[in-house]
C-alpha positions in Angstrom: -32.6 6.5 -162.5 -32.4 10.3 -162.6 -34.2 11.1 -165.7 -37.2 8.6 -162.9 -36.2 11.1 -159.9 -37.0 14.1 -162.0 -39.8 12.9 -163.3 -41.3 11.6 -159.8 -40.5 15.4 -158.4 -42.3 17.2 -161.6 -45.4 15.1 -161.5 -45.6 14.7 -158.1 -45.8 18.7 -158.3 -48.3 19.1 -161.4 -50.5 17.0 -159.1 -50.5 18.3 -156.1 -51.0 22.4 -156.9 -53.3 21.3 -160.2 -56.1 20.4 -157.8 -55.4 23.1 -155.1 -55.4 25.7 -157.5 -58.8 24.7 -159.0 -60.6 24.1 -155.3 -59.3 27.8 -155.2 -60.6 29.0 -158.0 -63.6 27.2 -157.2 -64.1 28.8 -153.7 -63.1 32.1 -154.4 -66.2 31.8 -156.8 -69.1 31.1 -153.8 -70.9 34.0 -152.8 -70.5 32.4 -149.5 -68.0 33.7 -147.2 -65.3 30.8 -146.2 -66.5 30.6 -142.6 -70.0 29.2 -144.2 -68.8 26.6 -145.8 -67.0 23.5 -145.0 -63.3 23.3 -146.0 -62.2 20.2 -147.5 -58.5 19.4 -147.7 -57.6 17.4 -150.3 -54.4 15.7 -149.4 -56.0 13.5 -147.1 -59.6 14.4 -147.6 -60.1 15.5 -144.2 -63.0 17.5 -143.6 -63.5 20.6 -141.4 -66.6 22.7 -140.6 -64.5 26.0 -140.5 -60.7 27.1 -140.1 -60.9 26.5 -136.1 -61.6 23.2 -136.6 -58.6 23.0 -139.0 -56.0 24.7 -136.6 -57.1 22.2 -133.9 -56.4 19.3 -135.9 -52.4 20.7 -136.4 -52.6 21.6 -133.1 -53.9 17.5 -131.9 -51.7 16.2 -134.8 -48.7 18.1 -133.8 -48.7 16.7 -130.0 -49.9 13.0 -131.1 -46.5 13.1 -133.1 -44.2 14.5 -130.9 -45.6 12.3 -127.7 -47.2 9.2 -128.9 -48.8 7.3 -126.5 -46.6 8.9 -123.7 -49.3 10.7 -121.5 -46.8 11.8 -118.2 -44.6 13.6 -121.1 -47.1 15.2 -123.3 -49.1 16.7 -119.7 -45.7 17.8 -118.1 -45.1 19.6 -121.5 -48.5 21.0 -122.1 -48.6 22.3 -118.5 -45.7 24.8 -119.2 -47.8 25.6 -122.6 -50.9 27.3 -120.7 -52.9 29.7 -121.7 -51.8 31.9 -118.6 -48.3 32.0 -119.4 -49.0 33.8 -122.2 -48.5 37.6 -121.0 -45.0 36.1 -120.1 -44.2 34.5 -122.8 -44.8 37.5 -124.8 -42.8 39.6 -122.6 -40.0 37.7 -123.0 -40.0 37.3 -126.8 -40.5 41.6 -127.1 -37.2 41.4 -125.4 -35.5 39.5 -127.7 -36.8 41.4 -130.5 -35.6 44.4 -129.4 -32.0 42.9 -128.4 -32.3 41.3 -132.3 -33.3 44.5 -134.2 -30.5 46.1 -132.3 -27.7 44.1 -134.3 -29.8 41.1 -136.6 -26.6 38.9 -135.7 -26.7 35.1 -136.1 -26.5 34.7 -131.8 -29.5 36.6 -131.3 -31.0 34.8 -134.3 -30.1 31.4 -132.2 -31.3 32.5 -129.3 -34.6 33.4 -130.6 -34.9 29.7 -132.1 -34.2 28.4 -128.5 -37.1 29.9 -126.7 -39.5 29.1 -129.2 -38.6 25.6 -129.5 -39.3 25.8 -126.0 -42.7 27.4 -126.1 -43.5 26.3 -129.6 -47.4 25.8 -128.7 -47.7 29.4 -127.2 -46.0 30.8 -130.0 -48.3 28.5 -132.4 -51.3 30.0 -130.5 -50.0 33.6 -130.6 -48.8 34.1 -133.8 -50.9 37.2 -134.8 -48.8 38.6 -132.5 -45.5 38.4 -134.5 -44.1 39.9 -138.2 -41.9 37.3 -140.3 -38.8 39.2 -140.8 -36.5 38.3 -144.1 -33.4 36.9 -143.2 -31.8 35.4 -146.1 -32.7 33.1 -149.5 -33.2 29.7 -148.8 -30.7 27.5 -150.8 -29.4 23.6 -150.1 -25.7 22.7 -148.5 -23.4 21.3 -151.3 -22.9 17.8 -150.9 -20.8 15.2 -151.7 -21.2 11.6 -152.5 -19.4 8.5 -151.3 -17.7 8.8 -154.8 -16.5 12.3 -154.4 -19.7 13.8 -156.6 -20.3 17.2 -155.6 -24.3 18.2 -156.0 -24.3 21.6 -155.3 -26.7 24.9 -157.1 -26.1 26.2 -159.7 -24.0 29.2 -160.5 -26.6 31.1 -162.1 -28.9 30.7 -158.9 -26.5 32.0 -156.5 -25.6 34.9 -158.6 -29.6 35.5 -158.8 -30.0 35.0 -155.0 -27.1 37.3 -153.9 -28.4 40.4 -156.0 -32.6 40.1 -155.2 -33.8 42.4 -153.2 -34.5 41.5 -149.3 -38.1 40.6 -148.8 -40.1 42.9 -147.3 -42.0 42.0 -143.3 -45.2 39.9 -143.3 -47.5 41.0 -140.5 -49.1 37.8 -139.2 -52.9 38.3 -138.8 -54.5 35.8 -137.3 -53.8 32.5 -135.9 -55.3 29.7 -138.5 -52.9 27.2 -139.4 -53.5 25.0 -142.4 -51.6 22.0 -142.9 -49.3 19.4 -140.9 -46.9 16.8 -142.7 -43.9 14.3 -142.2 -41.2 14.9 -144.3 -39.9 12.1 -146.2 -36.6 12.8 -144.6 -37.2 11.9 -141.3 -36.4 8.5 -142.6 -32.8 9.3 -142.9 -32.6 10.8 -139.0 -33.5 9.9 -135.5 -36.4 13.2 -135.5 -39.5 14.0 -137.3 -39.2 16.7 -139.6 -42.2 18.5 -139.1 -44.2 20.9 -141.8 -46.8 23.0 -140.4 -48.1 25.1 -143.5 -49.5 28.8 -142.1 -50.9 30.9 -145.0 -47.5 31.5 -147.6 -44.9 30.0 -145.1 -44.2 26.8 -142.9 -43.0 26.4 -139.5 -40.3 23.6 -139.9 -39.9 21.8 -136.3 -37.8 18.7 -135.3 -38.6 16.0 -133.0 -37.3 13.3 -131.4 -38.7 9.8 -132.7 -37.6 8.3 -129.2 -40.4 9.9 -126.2 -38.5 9.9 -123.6 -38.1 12.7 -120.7 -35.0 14.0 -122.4 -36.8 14.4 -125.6 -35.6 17.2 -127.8 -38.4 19.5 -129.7 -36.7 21.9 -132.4 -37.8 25.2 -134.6 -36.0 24.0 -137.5 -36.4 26.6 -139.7 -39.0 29.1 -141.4 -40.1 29.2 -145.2 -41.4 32.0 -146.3 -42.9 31.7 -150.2 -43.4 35.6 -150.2 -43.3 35.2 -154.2 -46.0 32.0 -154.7 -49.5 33.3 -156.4 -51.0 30.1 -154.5 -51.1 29.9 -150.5 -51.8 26.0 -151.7 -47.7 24.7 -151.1 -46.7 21.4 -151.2 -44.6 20.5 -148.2 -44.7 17.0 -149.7 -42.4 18.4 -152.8 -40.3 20.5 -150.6 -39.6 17.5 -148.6 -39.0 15.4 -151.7 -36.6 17.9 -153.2 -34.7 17.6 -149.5 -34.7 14.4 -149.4 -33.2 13.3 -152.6 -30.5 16.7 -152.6 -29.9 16.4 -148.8 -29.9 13.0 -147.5 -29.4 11.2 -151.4 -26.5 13.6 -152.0 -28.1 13.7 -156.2 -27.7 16.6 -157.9 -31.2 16.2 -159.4 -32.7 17.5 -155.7 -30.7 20.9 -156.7 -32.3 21.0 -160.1 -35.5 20.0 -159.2 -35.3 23.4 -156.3 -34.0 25.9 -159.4 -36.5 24.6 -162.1 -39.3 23.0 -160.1 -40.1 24.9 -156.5 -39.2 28.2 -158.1 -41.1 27.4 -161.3 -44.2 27.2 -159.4 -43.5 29.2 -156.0 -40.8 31.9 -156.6 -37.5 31.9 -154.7 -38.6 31.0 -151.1 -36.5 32.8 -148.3 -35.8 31.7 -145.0 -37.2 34.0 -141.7 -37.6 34.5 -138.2 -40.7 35.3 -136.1 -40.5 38.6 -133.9 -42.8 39.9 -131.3 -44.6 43.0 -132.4 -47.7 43.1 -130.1 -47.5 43.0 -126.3 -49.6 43.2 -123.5 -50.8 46.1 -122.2 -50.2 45.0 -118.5 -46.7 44.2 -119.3 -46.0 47.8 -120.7 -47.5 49.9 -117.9 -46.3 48.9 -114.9 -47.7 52.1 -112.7 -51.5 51.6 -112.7 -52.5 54.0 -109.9 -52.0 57.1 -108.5 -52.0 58.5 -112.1 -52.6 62.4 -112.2 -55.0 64.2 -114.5 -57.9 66.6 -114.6 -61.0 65.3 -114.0 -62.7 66.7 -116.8 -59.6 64.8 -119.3 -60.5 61.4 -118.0 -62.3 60.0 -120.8 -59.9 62.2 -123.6 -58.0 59.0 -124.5 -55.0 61.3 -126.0 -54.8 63.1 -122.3 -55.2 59.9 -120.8 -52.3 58.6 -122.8 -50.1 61.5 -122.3 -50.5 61.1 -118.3 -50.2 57.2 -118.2 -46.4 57.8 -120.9 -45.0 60.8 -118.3 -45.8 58.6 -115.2 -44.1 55.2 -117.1 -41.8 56.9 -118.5 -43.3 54.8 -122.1 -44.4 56.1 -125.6 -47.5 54.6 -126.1 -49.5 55.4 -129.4 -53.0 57.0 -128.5 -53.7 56.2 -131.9 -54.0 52.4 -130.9 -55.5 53.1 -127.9 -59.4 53.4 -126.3 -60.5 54.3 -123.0 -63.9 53.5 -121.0 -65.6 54.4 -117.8 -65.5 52.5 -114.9 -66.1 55.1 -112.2 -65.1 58.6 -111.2 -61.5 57.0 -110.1 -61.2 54.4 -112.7 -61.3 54.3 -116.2 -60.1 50.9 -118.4 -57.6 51.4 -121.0 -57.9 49.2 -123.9 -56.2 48.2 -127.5 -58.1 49.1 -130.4 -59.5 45.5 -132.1 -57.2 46.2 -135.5 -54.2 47.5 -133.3 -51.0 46.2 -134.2 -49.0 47.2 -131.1 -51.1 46.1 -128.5 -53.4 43.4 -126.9 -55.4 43.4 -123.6 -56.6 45.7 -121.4 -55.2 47.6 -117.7 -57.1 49.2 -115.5 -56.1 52.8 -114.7 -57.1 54.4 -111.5 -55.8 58.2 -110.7 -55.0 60.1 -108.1 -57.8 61.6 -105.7 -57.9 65.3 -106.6 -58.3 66.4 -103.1 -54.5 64.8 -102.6 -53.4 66.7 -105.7 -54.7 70.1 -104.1 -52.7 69.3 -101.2 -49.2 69.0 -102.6 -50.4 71.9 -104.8 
């Protein structure tokens, strides 16, 4: 029965990234740029016209299995999901990134989890607004059977695990998502184990089977494959490789993580998301009334320098461009490949006649 196990887990592999890697191959070979061609996904041969298309589908599929057919549930949570919480929802999370970098302890860590699982789709919509940051390598809880059999990893791995180097911060960049699975564990516990596959890593989120107003939505866990030459992961064989080390307490779940998922994706690691854009109108809070030569007014490092002294802030100029409105107003903007900030503020300054007086 566990020569079968290890066998199921291998092939079920060989299949599943033999095929993605050649529609890779095969695409990477059209002179056609992605967003020109349609993108077909072969797990379940759906079809998209372009990687929009693709992110809505999670996006539809994600909701349909958390709610079901419950429409009062699924519009009370969407409502607190909106597009115009957003600037708040983003303030929020640059605070806890900042009270997180400060001491990267396990409470802050939790408390992190917590809001996200509460804002999971604005986080899903924002997330070229967050890094991944390196936590620690993934490995499975020893078990033990109703025999006293202890499945557990293997000496070697742990030594290799505790002595690799930390993995470095992935900027997110945009916010495509690729894939959305069951595990095949959720048949063991009274959620959905949910994979959403985004680039090299998934977003692991739990749900409660049973729809009800007190409902519990979960961020599980993140995966990051930082090592994998292949973007193509099977969420399927991760969720095998749980299922049968996990929930069937068999040591061959263990092997099948050392030889199998790191054969063919490199140690995975496990991570959590931190704000590292924000809004421009949440940073600069004093808008008007802001002093500066008249002739400076379109001299986006002045304009910074005046706007940082009156905030009391340290904003990066660098990031930063400015355009006229009128002779009071100019609108200060992020740069499109900024990676501090989003959005736009208006600035208006102080009426020079006013200045002449206190002077």
């Amino acid at each position: 029965m566990k020569m079968n196990k290890k066998v199921i887990i291998s092939i079920s592999l060989a299949h599943l990234i033999i095929p993605l890697l050649a529609l890779a191959f095969l695409l990477g070979s059209l002179s056609k740029s992605t967003k020109d061609i349609e993108l077909l996904i072969p797990r379940n041969h759906e079809v998209y016209k372009n990687l929009d298309d693709r992110t809505e589908y999670v996006f539809n599929s994600l909701i349909k299995i958390i709610f079901g057919n419950n429409e009062s549930e699924k519009i009370k949570y969407l409502n607190t999901q909106k597009e115009e919480n957003t600037k708040e929802f983003i303030k929020k999370a640059n605070e806890l990134r900042i009270k997180y970098t400060k001491t990267k302890s396990q409470e802050t860590i939790k408390e992190l989890k917590e809001f996200y699982s509460k804002n999971l789709i604005l986080l899903l919509r924002n997330l070229d607004k967050f890094s991944l940051r390196f936590t620690n390598y993934w490995l499975l809880e020893e078990t033990k059977d109703s025999v006293g059999r202890v499945a557990k990893h293997s000496d070697t791995f742990l030594e290799t695990i505790k002595n690799k180097e930390p993995v470095g911060d992935k900027k997110i960049e945009n916010n495509n998502l690729h894939v959305i699975n069951i595990g095949s564990e959720s048949k063991h516990i009274s959620s959905n184990v949910i994979y959403i596959r985004k680039d090299n890593f998934f977003i692991v989120i739990k749900a409660s089977k049973k729809d009800s107003s007190d409902m519990k939505i979960e961020l599980d866990k993140i995966i990051y494959f930082s090592e994998s030459k292949t973007e193509s992961i099977s969420s399927d064989a991760i969720s095998n490789v749980l299922h049968i080390s996990i929930y069937h307490k068999d040591q061959e779940g263990y092997d099948a993580f050392e030889k199998d998922i790191i054969k063919f994706y490199g140690y995975p690691s496990l991570g959590i998301l931190t704000a590292e854009k924000d809004f421009l109108e949440n940073l600069i809070k004093i808008k008007t009334g802001i002093e500066l030569d008249k002739n400076d007014k379109l001299k986006i490092d002045k304009v910074v320098v005046a706007i940082n002294k009156t905030n009391e802030l340290d904003l990066d100029a660098t990031q930063l461009k400015v355009d006229f409105i009128d002779d009071a107003k100019i609108k200060l903007s992020a740069k499109e490949n900024s990676d501090k900030y989003v959005g736009s503020v208006e600035i208006e300054f102080a009426d020079p006649k006013e200045n002449e007086k206190e002077n």
